[in-house]
C-alpha positions as CSV (number, residue, x, y, z in Angstrom):
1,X,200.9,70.1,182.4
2,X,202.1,72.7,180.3
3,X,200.7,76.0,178.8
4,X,201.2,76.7,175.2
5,X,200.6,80.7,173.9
6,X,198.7,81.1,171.3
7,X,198.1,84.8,171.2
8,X,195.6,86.3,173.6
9,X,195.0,82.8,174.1
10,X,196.9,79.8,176.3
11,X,196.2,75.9,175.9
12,X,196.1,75.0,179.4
13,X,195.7,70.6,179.9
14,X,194.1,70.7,176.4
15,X,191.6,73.6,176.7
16,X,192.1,77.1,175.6
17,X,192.1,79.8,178.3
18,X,192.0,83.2,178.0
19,X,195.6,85.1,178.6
20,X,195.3,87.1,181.6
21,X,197.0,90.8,179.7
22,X,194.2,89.7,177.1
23,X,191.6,90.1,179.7
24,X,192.9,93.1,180.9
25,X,193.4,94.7,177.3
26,X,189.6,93.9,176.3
27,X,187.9,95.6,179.2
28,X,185.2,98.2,178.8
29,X,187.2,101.4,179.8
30,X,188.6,104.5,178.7
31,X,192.5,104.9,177.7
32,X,193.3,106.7,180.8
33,X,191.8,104.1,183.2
34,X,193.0,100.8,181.0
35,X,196.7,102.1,181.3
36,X,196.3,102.3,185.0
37,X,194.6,99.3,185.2
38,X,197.5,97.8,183.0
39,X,200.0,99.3,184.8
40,X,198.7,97.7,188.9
41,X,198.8,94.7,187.0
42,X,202.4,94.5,186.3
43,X,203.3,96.0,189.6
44,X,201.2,93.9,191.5
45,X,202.4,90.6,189.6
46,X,205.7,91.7,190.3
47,X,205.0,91.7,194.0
48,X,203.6,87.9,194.1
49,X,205.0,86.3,191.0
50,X,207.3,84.4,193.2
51,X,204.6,82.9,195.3
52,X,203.2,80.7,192.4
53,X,206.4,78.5,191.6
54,X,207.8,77.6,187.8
55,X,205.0,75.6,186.5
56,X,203.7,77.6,183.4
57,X,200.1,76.2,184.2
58,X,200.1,77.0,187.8
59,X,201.7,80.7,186.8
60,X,199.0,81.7,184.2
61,X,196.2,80.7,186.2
62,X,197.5,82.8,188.9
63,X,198.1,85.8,186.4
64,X,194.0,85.2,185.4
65,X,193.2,85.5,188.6
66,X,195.3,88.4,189.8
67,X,193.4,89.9,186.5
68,X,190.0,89.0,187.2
69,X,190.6,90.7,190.9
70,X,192.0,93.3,189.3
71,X,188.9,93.8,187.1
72,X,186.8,93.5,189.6
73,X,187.8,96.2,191.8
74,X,188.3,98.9,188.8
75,X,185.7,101.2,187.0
76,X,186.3,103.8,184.4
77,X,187.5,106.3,186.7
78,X,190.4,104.6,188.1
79,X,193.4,106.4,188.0
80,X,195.1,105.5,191.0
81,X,198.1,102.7,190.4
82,X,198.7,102.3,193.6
83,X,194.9,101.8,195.3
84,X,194.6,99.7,191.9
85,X,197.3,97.0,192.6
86,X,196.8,97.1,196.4
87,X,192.7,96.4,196.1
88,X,193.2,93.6,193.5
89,X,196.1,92.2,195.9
90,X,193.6,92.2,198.6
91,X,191.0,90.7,196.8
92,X,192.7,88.0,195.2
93,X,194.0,87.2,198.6
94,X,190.2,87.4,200.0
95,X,190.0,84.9,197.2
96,X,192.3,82.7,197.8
97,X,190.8,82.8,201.4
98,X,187.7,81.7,200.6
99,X,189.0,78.8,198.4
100,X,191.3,77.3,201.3
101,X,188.5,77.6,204.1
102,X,190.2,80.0,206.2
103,X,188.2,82.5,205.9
104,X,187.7,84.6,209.1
């Protein structure tokens, strides 16, 4: 199963799926607070990239998830890189929890 860009957008099995910097890009803040919020991403993917392996599918899907966590945990006034990339770590890892069943 491959993934194919096609700008903002990825074919992933057959069905178009939104690119995870695309996500990221279209949120509803200010300048200031996207660049941070663009900024914990790449740091934070950095940190757990190796984690998800060499299939482009498996990758992407990761990224869009590291990106919705990321989302999740930021408003307009973030600033902070750093609290950023370590509260969508911890929430995608909360996630991933949750999934698997092991959750405490």
């Amino acid at each position: 199963m491959g993934v194919v860009a096609n700008g903002p957008f990825a074919a992933v099995a057959g069905k178009i799926a939104m690119n995870a910097r695309q996500l990221i890009e279209g949120a509803s803040f200010g300048p200031d607070a996207l660049k941070a919020v663009g900024q914990a991403f790449d740091e934070a993917w950095t940190q757990i990239a190796g984690n998800f392996g060499t299939e482009p599918a498996v990758i992407e899907s990761a990224r869009l998830k590291l990106a919705e966590a990321l989302l999740s945990v930021a408003d307009d006034d973030s600033r902070d890189v750093e609290v950023l990339k370590q509260a969508a770590l911890q929430r995608m890892a909360l996630d991933y929890r949750t999934l698997r069943g092991t959750d405490p």
